[in-house]
N, C-alpha and C positions, 0 to 999 in steps of 0.2 A: 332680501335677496342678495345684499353688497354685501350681508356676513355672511350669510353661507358660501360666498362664494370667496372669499376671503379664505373660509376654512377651506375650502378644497385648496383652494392655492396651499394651504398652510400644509395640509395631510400629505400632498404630492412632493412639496421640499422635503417633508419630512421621509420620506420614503426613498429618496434619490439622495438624503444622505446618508441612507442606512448603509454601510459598508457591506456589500454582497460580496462573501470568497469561498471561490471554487473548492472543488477536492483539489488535493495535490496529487498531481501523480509523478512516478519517477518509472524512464524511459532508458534501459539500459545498454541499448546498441542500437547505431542509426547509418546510414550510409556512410557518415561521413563520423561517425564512431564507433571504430571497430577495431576489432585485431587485441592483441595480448600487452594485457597491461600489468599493474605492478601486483605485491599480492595486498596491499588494498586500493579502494579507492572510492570517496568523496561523490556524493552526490547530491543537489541544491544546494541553496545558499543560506546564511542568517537561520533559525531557526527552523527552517523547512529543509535542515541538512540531516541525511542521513551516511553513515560510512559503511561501505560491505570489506570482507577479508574471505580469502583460498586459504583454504587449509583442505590436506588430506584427512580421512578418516575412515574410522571402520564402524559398521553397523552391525550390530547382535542380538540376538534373544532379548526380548524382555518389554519392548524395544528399548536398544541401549545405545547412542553415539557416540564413540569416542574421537577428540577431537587429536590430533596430529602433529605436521609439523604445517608452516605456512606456506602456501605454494601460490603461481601466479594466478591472476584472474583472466579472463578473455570476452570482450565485447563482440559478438558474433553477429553477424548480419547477412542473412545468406541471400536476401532479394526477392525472394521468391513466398514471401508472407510472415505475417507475424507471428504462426507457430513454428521457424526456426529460426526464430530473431529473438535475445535475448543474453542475459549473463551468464558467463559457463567457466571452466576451467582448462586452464591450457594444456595441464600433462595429461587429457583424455586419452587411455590407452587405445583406445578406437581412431584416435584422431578426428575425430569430431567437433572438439573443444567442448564439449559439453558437463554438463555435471554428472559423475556416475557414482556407483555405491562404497568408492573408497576416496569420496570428494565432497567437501561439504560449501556452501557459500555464508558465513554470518553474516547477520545486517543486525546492524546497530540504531535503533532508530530513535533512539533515550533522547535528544534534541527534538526533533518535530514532535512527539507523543507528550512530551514535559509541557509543551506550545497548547497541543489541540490534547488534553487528558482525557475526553470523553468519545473521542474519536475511535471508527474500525477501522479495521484496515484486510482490505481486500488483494491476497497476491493473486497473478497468472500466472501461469506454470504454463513453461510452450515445450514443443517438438516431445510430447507425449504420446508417442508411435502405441499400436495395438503390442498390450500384454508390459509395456512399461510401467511403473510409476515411483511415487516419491513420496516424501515425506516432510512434516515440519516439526523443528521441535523448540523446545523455549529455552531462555538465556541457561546460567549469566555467562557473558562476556569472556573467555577463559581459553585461551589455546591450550591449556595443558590438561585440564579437568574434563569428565563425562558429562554427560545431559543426558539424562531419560524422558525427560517430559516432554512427551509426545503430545502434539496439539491439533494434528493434520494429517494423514494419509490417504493416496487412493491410486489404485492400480486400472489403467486403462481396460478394458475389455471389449473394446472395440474398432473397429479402424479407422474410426473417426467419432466424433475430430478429434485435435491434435493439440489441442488447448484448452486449461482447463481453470477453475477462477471457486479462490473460495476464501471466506471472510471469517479474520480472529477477531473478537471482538474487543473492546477496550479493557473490560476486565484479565480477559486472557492476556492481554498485553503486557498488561501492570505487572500481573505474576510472575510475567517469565520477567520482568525489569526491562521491557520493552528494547529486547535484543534474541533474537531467531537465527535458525540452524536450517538453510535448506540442503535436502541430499535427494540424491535415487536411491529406490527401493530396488528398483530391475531395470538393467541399461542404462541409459543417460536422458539426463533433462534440461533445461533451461528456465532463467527466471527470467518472465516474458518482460511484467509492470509489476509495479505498487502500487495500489489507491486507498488515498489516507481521506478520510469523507469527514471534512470536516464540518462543524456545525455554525450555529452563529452567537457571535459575541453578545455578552449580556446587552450592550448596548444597543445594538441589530435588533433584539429582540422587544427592549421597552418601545423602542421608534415605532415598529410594526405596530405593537397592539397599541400606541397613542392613536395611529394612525386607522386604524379600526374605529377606536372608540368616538374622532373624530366623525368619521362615518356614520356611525351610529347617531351619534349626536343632528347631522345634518337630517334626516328622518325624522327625529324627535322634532325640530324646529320647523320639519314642512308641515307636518300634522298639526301643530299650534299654529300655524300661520292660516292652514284651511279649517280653523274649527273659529278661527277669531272675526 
């Protein structure tokens, strides 16, 4: 009984030192983050950094984007919920600050994806009013060159809701060189979040299944203990 119970002590440290980590998410406008900033701008820290940039642009046939000159960003925060909370761009001709079809936002996320390589990554997309939508498209990195590779689109057709959430997978990431192009298709939009879903470290992984097979083991030893 003082070993098996040894082992559980032993399975349970081993489990509570397994390093558990969340998804990352990144949070682009908050009460107390808001208003027109530069035309890039930094988000997390050490390897969980991503950088976004404003740039104008035109969208065309084929689908085709081309990317512009750089313009400023805007952290918008309207109060009144998370589908008009989000990153946008400040020369919205609406005045909205939002992102529209001659405005794109890049996001660079080559440092976190390099970190977590097997990792999705899930955007929101907010203030998606009835008959708007938007689009995604993949790298490289490039103020001055086009992008075709289209990864993402979808046009609201309803009047709600108003936020909408959909996952590029890690291969798709690799592709584009883990750097993305969001725009509007019709009107303007906002980039709500990012959820980068990380998994667990090889080592996470061996702890857990010792920590099983301990388990298993203590079953093995009660069944010999009642046959003996």
């Amino acid at each position: 009984m003082k070993l098996i119970l040894s082992l559980v002590a032993l399975s349970g440290a081993l489990a509570l030192a397994a390093p558990a980590r969340a998804d990352i998410i990144y949070t682009f406008a908050t009460a107390s983050f808001n208003g027109t900033l530069g035309t890039s701008q930094t988000y997390g820290l050490g390897s969980d950094q991503i950088n976004t940039y404003g740039y104008t642009s035109a969208l065309s046939a084929g689908p085709t984007l081309t990317i512009g000159t750089a313009t400023d960003l805007y952290a918008k925060y309207s109060g009144v919920g998370g589908s008009e909370t989000g990153l946008g761009i400040n020369n919205d001709p609406t005045g909205n600050h939002e992102i529209t079809t001659t405005s794109t936002i890049a996001i660079n996320m080559s440092t976190v994806l390099a970190a977590n390589p097997t990792s999705n990554v899930t955007f929101t997309i907010g203030s998606v009013q009835n008959t708007e939508g938007f689009a995604l498209f993949g790298g490289p990195l490039n103020g001055s060159n086009a992008t075709s590779d289209e990864l993402y689109h979808f046009t609201n057709t309803h009047n709600s809701p108003t936020q909408f959430s959909f996952t590029i997978t890690a291969a798709q990431a690799a592709a584009s060189g883990d750097v993305f192009y969001l725009t509007a298709t019709h009107n303007n939009v906002l980039l709500d979040t990012i959820d980068v879903a990380t998994v667990p470290e090889p080592a996470t992984i061996t702890l857990a299944l010792t920590g099983v097979a301990f388990v298993g083991g203590f079953g093995w030893l009660r069944r010999r203990s009642a046959q003996a």
